[in-house]
C-alpha positions in Angstrom: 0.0 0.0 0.0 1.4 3.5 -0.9 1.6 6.6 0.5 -1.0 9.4 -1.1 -1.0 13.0 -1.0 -3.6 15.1 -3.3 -3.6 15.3 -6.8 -3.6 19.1 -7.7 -4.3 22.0 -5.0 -8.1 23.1 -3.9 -9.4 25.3 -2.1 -12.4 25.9 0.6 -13.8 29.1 2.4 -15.9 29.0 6.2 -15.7 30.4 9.4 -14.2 28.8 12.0 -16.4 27.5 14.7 -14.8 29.6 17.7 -13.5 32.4 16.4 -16.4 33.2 13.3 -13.8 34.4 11.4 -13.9 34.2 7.4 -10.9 31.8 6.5 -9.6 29.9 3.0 -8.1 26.5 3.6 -5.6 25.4 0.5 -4.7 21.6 0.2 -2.1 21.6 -1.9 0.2 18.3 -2.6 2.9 17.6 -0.6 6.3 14.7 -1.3 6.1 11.5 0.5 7.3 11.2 4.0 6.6 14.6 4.6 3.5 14.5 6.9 1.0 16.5 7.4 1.3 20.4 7.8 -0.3 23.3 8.2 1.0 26.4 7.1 -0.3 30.0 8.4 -0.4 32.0 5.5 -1.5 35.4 7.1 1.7 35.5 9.4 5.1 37.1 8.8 7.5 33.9 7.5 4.4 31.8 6.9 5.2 29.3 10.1 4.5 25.8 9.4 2.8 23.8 12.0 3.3 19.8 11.9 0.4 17.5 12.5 2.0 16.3 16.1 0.7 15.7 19.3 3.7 17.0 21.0 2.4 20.5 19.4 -1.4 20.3 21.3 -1.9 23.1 23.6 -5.2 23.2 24.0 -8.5 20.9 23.8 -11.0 22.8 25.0 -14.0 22.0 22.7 -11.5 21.1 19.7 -7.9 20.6 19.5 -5.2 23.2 19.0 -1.7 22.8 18.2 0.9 26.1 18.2 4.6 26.6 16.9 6.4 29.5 18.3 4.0 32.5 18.1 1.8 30.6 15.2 -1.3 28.4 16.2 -4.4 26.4 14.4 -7.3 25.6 16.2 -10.5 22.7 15.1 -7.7 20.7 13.5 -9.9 17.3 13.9 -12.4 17.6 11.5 -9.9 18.1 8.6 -7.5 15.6 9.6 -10.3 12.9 9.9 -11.3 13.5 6.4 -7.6 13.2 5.4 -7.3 9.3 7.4 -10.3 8.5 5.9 -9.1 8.9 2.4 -6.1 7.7 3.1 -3.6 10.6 2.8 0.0 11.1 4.4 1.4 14.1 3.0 -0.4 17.7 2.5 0.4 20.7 3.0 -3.0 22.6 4.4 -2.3 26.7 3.9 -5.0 28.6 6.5 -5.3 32.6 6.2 -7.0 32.7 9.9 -6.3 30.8 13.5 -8.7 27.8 13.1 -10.3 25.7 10.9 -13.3 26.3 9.0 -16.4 24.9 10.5 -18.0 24.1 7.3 -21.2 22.4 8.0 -19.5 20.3 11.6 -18.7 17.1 9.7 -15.5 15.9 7.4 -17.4 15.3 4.3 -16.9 18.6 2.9 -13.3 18.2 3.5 -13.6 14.9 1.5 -15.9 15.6 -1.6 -12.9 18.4 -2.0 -10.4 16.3 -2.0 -12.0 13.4 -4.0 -12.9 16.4 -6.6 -8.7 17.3 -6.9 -7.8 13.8 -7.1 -5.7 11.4 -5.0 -2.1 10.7 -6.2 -0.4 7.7 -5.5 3.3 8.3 -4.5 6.5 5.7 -4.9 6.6 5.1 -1.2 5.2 2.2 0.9 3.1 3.8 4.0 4.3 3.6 7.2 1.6 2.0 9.9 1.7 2.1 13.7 0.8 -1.6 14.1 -0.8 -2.2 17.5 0.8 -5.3 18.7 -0.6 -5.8 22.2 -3.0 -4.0 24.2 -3.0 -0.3 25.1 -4.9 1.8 27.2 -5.5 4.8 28.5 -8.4 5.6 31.4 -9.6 8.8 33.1 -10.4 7.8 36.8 -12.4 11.0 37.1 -15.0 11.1 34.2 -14.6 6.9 33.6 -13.4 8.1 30.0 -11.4 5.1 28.6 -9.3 4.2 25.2 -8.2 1.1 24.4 -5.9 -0.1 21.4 -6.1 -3.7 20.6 -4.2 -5.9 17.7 -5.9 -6.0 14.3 -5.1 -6.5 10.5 -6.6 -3.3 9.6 -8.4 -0.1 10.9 -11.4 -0.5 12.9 -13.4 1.6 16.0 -15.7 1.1 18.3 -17.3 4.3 20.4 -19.6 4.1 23.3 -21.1 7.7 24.8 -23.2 8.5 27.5 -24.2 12.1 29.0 -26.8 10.9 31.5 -29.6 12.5 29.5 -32.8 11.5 29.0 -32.8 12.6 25.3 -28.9 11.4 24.7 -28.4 8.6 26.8 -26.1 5.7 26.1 -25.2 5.5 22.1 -22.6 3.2 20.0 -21.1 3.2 17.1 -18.7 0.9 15.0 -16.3 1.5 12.2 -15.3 -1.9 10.5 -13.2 -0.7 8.0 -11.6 2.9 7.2 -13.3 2.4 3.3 -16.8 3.1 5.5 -15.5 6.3 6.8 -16.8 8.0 4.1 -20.9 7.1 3.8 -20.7 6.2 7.7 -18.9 8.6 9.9 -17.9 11.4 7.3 -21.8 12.8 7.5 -22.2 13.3 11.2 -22.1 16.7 13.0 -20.9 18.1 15.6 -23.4 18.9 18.9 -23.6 20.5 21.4 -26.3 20.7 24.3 -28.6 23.3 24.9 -27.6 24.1 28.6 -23.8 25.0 26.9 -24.7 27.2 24.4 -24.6 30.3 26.5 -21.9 29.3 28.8 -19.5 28.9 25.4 -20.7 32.6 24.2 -19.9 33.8 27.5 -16.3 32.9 27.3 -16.1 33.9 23.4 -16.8 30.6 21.7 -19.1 28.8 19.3 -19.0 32.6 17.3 -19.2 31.0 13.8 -21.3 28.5 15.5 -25.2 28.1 13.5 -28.2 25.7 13.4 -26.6 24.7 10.0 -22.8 23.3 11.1 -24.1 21.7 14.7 -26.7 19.8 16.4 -28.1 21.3 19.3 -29.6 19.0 21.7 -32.7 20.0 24.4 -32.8 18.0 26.8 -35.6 20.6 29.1 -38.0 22.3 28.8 -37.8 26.2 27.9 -40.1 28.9 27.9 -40.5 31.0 24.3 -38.9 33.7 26.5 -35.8 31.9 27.3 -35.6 30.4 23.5 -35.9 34.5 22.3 -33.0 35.6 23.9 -30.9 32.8 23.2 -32.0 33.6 19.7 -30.7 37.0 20.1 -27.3 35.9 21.3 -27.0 33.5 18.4 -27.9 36.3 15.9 -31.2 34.8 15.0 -34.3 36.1 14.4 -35.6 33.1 16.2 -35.3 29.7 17.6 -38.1 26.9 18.1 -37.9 23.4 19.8 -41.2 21.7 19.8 -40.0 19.0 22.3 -37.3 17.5 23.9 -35.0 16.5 21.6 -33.1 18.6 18.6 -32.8 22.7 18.9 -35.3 23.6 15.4 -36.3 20.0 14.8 -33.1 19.3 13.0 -33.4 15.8 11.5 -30.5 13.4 12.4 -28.6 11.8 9.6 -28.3 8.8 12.0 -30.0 7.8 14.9 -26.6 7.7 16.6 -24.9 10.5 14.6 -23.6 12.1 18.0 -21.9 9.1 18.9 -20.9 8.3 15.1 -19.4 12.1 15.3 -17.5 11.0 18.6 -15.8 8.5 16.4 -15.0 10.5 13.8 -12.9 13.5 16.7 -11.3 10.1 17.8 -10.2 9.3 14.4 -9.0 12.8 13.7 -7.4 13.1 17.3 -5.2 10.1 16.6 -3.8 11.6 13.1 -1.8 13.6 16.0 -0.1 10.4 16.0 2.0 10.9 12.9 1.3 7.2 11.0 -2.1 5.7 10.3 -3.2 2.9 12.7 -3.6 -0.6 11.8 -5.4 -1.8 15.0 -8.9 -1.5 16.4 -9.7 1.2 19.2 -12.3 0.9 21.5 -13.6 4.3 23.2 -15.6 4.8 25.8 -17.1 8.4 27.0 -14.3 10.0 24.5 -13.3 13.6 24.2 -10.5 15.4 23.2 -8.3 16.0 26.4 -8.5 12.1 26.8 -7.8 11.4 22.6 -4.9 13.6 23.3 -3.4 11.8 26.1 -4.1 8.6 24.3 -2.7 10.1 21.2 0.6 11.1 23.3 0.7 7.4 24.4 0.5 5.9 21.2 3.4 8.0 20.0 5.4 7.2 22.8 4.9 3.6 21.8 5.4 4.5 18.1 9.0 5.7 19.0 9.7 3.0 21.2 9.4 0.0 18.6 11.0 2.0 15.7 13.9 2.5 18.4 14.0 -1.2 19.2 13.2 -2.0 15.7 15.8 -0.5 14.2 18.8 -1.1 16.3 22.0 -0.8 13.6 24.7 -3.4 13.3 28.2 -2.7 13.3 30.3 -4.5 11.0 34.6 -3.0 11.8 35.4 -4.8 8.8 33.5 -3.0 6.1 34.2 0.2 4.8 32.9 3.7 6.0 31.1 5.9 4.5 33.0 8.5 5.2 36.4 8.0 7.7 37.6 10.8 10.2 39.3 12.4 7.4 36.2 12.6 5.3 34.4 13.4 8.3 36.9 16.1 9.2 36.0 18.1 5.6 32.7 18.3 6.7 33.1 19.2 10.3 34.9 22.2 12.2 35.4 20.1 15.3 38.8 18.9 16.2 40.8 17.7 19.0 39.6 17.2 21.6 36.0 17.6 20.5 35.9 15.6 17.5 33.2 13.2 18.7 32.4 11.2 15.6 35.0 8.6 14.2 33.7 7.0 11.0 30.1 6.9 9.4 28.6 3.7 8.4 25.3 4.4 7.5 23.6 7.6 5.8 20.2 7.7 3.8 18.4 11.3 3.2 16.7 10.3 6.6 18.8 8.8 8.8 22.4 8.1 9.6 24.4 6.2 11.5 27.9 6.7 13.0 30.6 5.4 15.5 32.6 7.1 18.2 35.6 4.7 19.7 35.7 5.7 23.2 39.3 5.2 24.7 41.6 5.9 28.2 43.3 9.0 25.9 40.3 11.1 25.9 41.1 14.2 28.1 38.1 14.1 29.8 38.6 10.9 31.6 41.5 12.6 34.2 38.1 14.5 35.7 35.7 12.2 35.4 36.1 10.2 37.0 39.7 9.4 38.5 39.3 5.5 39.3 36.2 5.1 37.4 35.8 6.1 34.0 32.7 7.2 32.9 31.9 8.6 29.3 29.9 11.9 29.9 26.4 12.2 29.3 26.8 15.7 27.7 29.7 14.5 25.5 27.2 11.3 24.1 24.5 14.3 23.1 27.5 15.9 21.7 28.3 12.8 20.1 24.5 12.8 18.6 24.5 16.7 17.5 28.0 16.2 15.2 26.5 12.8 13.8 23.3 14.3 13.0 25.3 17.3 11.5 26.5 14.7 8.7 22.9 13.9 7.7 22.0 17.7 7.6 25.1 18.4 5.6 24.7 15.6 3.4 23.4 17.7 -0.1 24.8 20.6 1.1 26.9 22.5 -1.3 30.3 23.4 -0.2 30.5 21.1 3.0 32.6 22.4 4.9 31.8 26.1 5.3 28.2 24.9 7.3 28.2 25.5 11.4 25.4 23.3 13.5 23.8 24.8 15.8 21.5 23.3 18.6 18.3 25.0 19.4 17.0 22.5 21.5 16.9 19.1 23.1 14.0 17.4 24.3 13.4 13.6 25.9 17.1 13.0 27.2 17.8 9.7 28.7 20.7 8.3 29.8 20.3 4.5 30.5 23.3 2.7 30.9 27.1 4.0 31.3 29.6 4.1 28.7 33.3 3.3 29.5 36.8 3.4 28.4 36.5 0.0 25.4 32.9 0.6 24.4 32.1 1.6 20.6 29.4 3.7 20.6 27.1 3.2 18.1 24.9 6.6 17.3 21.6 6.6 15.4 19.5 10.1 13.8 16.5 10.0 12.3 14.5 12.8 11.2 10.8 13.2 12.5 10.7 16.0 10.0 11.6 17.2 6.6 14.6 19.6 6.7 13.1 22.9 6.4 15.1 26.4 6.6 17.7 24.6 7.7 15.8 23.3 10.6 16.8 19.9 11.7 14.4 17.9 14.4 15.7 14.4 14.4 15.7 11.1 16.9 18.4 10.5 18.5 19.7 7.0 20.2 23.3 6.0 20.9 23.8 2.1 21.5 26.6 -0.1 22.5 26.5 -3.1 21.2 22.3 -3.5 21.3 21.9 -2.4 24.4 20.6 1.4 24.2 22.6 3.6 26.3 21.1 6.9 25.6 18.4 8.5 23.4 16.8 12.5 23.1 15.3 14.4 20.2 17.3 17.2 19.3 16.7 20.4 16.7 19.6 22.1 15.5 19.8 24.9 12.9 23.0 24.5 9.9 24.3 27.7 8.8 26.4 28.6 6.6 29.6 30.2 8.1 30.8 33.5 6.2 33.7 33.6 4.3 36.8 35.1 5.2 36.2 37.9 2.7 32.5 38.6 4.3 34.1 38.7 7.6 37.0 41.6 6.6 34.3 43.7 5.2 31.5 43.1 8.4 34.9 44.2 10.2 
């Protein structure tokens, strides 16, 4: 099966559902193994915003994610209609802070995409294959998610808001080619008792009878209905029983619980890989997708760290030597900290630094018991994953790396005076701007010693003539 991305680029104009600001969404095709991205058009340097779960900062009544100063809100609804039809890569370009609303489901999202086109690309997709159970419960509001083995995509969502008019629901998902006619449809809702609390604190502004179901589950006096109406910007508001806000007809019986499914599904895109496993939800909302999502990934990069554990072979040749390495690098003694590189790809590479009794380090730490530094193993890490960033750079050595930060640092095991330490990047993101975010895990032998994700910037160091006339 092959990774997909969209055909030609389309656009779409809404509001988005909190802010009711006017906004145009452009999908526009993106290369393989690039992910998902949205990109902020209206703001200075157009920031790009991964698809990542690391990147949520909010998930109050939708999910946010935010990059520096740059954020997009009501992501889920968009990225559900992109798992559902199957796409990796896109680049999504927003003019506004959030999501159009459209009318609260995915399919609008989809019938645009289906009307570009759906390109195939040369790549093999890349599933998170659920291999035993995992689980994730909220002791306080009994909100649990469950991933369990299975040969393909499948869901199973259970609500229940202890109303009389929405009481217990389910809904299944057997297969992600169902997404479409079953779980693509269904709108978002909201209950009737909300509705002013949410335009109290600014929400719900692009919010209408048209993008959401509005649930009754009292009884209200005309008066009460009138000046609700007022606050929505209606001219008026009727509910003839308990039940649906303007008699709205369902397009399911269950569609709240069917629309559940579909946040789930668009939650978990956070993830980074589609799922080949079945999930079981019950009571689901977003702060708990979220932390399931987080979960999940966590997993995600703990088998592709196990998985792909390199192998050392002394006897075959490098692909670059110290020398080689040297042309590339400005470190040198004693902070040269990568001897030979065995394996590089345009994602990954893999080198080796020798540790012995010489280095200088080892008369300080520690006399009697010589212990490899932590810092000088993440050091190690940075000047290897330097060689995968300067890879197809023109003019090697005139590049400087840079780190900008370093996240998830482990140490799990100590290095000493002997060991061959075996270092391992890989990017979690294309190369952009000469931003590098990459994995990080340093082995010896196959035991893992230490791991972090660092992001570095490369830049290019002036020549000697740009320095004399800054000077």
């Amino acid at each position: 099966m092959k990774q997909a991305t969209i055909k030609q680029a389309t656009s779409v104009s809404g509001v988005g559902l909190h802010t009711g600001k006017k906004v145009t969404l452009t999908f526009k095709p993106a290369a393989a193994n690039s992910g998902l991205r949205f990109q902020r058009v209206d703001l200075p340097e157009q920031p790009v915003i991964p698809a990542d779960v690391k990147l949520v900062i909010s998930t109050n009544r939708g999910t946010t994610l935010k990059v520096g100063d740059a954020q997009v809100s009501t992501v889920e609804h968009v990225l559900a209609a992109l798992m559902g039809l199957g796409i990796d890569n896109m680049v999504m370009e927003i003019d506004g802070p959030e999501m159009p609303i459209m009318d609260g489901t995915a399919m609008p999202f989809v019938a645009l995409i289906q009307a570009a086109g759906i390109e195939m690309l040369d790549i093999d997709r890349d599933f998170f294959e659920v291999t035993e159970p995992i689980s994730y419960r909220d002791e306080v509001t009994g909100t649990e998610l469950l991933a369990l083995p299975a040969d393909h995509f499948e869901a199973a969502v259970m609500i229940d808001f202890s109303s009389k008019v929405l009481g217990p629901q389910y809904a299944t998902l057997q297969h992600m080619d169902h997404f479409i006619n079953e779980i693509a449809p269904c709108r978002t809702f909201v209950f009737i008792h909300e509705v002013e609390k949410l335009l109290e604190m600014g929400l719900i502004k692009g919010g209408d009878l048209d993008n959401a179901i509005v649930i009754v589950d009292r009884k209200m006096e005309q008066e009460e209905l009138d000046i609700l109406a007022q606050k929505m910007g209606k001219t008026g508001i009727k509910v003839e029983a308990e039940g649906v806000l303007n008699t709205v007809q369902l397009n399911f019986q269950n569609e709240p619980a069917r629309h559940k499914l579909l946040d789930v599904i668009g939650d978990l895109a956070l993830i980074g890989k589609p799922l080949r496993g079945k999930i079981v939800a019950t009571k689901p909302g977003h702060t708990a997708n979220v932390e399931f999502a987080k979960i999940l990934k966590k997993q995600l990069t703990e088998k592709r760290r196990l998985l792909g554990i390199p192998k050392y072979d002394p006897e075959k040749e490098p692909v670059y030597n110290t020398v080689q390495i040297m042309e590339m690098l400005p470190h040198r003694y004693p902070f040269l900290m990568v001897d030979k590189i065995i394996e590089i790809s345009e994602t990954h590479v893999v080198g080796v630094k020798n540790i012995t009794m010489n280095e200088n380090f080892f008369m300080g730490h520690f006399p009697g018991n010589p212990v490899f530094p932590g810092v000088l193993q993440i050091e190690a890490m940075a000047q290897t994953g330097g060689i995968l960033a300067l890879h197809n750079v023109a003019d090697k050595g005139n590049w400087d790396t840079y780190f900008l930060k370093i996240d998830n640092t482990r140490f799990k095991a100590k290095v000493s005076p002997g060991d061959s330490l075996i270092i391992k990047l890989e990017l979690l993101e294309p190369i952009r701007r000469g931003i590098v975010h990459m994995q990080a895990t340093a082995y010896v032998g196959s035991k893992l010693v230490s791991e972090g994700e660092l992001t570095a910037q490369i830049v290019r160091r002036a020549k000697e003539e740009e320095r004399s006339t800054v000077n």
